[in-house]
Phi, psi and omega in degrees: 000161203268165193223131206314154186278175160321179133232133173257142189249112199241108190296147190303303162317319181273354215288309181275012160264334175266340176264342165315311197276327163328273173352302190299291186303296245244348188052047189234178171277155154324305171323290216307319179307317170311316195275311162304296159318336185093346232220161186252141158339315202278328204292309181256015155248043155260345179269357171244287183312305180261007192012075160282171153283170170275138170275140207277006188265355167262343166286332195297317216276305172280333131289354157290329206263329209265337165096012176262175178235155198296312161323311175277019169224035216267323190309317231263328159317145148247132135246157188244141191297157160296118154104032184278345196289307225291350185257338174301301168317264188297019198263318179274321177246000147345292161260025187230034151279127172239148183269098182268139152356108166246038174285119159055063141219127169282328180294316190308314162309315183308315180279354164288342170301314159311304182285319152329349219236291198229024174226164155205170193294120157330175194244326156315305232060006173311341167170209179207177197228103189266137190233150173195184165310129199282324189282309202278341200221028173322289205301287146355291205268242227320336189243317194270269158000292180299316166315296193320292204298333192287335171306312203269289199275347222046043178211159177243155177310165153256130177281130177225132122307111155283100189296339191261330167250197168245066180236132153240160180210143188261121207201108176264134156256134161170123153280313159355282201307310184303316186266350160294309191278012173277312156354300180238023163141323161325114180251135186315173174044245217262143206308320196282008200261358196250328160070074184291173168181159216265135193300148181282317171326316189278337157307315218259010171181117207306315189291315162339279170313330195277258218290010167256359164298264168346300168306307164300326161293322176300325182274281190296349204241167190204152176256135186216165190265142194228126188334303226269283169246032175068336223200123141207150202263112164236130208247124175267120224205047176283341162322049180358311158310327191253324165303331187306277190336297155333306197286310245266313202291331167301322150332316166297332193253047191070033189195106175294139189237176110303130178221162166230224186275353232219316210202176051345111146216165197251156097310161164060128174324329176294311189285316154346285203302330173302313212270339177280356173296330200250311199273335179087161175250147162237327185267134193279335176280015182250321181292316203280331164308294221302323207274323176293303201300287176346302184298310196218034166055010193256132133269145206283157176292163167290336162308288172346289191322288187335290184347280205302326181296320186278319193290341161312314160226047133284356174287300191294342203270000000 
């Protein structure tokens, strides 16, 4: 995993002063500023409301566009070191962290399935990380996700942007949370090296199983158009542990899968259509593939997705 940039803690007078003159000089809207910057609109007014920080490589950005030079606001700035928020963090939100039930709680699987799929635990136990497409899975980490976990923890994640890829990452600090889910089976630092797999608990209830089979299609799975049978759902499963595990699980609610060393995947619209029936979609760029293949028989390019995924939500705005 990429490892997070510096940050500036910027006093709130000059902040809006720099982003005033920014506005001015690009002649652009919020949106457009947003969208230019990389960043969701709530991000930055959260850096005027909670006078969160910056990743200092969009402060560098937002004084060029604004015409101050760095020197002259350098006395007035702290910057702060990377992961300086986890003692902070929890010092502060430590304690209105609630722990859930993972008996029969269904929500709880999807996110341990999420997290098997595209997140892990620090190797610290300082908290833990769900990572995805800045493009493909904005609407997912930032709206869905986020929820999920606020359900769950009483806490919402911090959302990062990467300026160098097309990566977002959903980021809890709290050991609390972090040494529970080690607790009960999640293994820290680098995950395939812990040889996850899907808790035995979650066999013993169908429902369980179907969403955390679901958490895991939404981070790892894909939907793609196929010569043959038009149509296929592929789960990327390079772990051995969690594939086995996986197969064993489709296996339990009924649905034979094909795998290789690598990967799970279903052919042909019936059988798709079985496993998205029985397990649901939560990631909208898997709902809008499905729903576009239904519609015009097609699956869409990832360009395409994108499109659509952006006109969705300036629609939504």
């Amino acid at each position: 995993m990429k490892k997070l940039e510096k940050r500036v803690k910027v006093p709130l007078s000059l902040l809006k002063t720099i982003l005033r003159k920014y506005k001015q000089n690009k002649g652009l809207s919020w949106k457009e500023i947003s969208l230019q910057l990389n960043v969701s609109i709530s991000t930055i007014r959260d850096w005027i409301i909670k006078q969160n920080t910056i990743p200092i490589n969009i402060f560098r950005e937002l004084l060029n566009g604004s015409g101050i030079k760095f020197k002259t606001v350098g006395r007035k700035i702290k910057l702060l070191e990377t992961f300086w928020g986890q003692k902070v963090y929890r010092s502060k939100f430590e304690g209105v962290i609630t722990l859930p039930k993972i008996k029969n709680n269904s929500k709880f699987a999807e996110f341990y399935g999420i997290l098997l799929g595209d997140g892990c635990v620090y190797s610290n136990l300082s908290g833990f990380c769900i990572s995805g497409n800045s493009n493909l899975d904005k609407v997912y980490l930032e709206n869905y996700v986020s929820k999920l976990i606020y359900d769950l923890f009483n806490i919402y994640p911090h959302i990062y942007y990467s300026k160098s890829e097309k990566s977002i990452r959903a980021v809890c600090y709290s050991q609390t949370i972090a040494k529970f889910l080690v607790k009960i089976g999640f293994p820290p630092g680098k995950k395939n090296n812990g040889n996850p797999r899907i808790p035995n608990s979650f066999f013993n209830n169908p429902d369980c199983l179907r969403r955390c089979l679901r958490g895991i299609n939404d981070t790892d799975g894909s939907i793609y158009p196929q010569r043959n049978s038009k149509i296929i759902l592929d789960i990327s499963i390079p772990c051995k542990s969690l594939r086995e595990s996986s197969n064993d699980a489709f296996k339990r609610i009924g649905i034979g899968v094909n795998s290789t060393n690598n990967r799970i995947y279903i052919c042909g619209k019936k059988n798709v259509s079985k496993v998205i029936q029985s397990i649901g979609i939560s990631n909208l760029k898997n709902k809008v593939k499905y729903q576009s293949f239904l519609k015009y028989h097609r699956v869409p390019t990832t360009e395409e997705i994108e499109s659509l995924l952006k006109d969705l939500e300036r629609k939504s705005k």
